[in-house]
C-alpha positions, 0 to 999 in steps of 0.5 A: 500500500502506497499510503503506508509507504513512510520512504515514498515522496508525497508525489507518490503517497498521492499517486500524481506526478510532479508536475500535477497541477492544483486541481489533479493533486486536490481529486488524487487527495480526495479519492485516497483519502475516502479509501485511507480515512480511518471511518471508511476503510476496512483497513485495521484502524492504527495502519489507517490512521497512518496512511491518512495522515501521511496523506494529509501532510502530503497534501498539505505540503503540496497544495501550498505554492511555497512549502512546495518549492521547498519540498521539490528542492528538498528531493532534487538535493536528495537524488543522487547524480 
């Protein structure tokens, strides 16, 4: 499960691409969050909890212009060359 996944990027967490624009990055946020929210899923409740938080920092993270540069310049510094 992608969600659960602590080493995965927020792009992958989100199941988007990099260059996913605001509108993509909000439906990727609501389709996985009704499949992760803890009440909905039939997931064990603290493996639910985790992924739907993991997701809503993601989001979080993403959907805010500067805090999205900063993570994007935060991965590029991390890859390897």
């Amino acid at each position: 499960m992608a969600a659960a996944n602590s080493s995965a990027s927020y792009y992958q967490l989100l199941q988007i691409s990099p260059e996913a624009s605001g509108t993509e990055l909000r439906q990727a946020f609501r389709s996985l969050s009704k499949r992760y929210h803890p009440d909905t899923t039939e997931l064990p409740e603290q493996e639910a909890r985790e992924a739907f938080r993991r997701l809503q920092q993601a989001y979080l993270t993403l959907s805010d212009p500067e805090r999205r540069r900063a993570y994007d310049a935060t991965l590029r510094a991390i890859q390897p060359a």
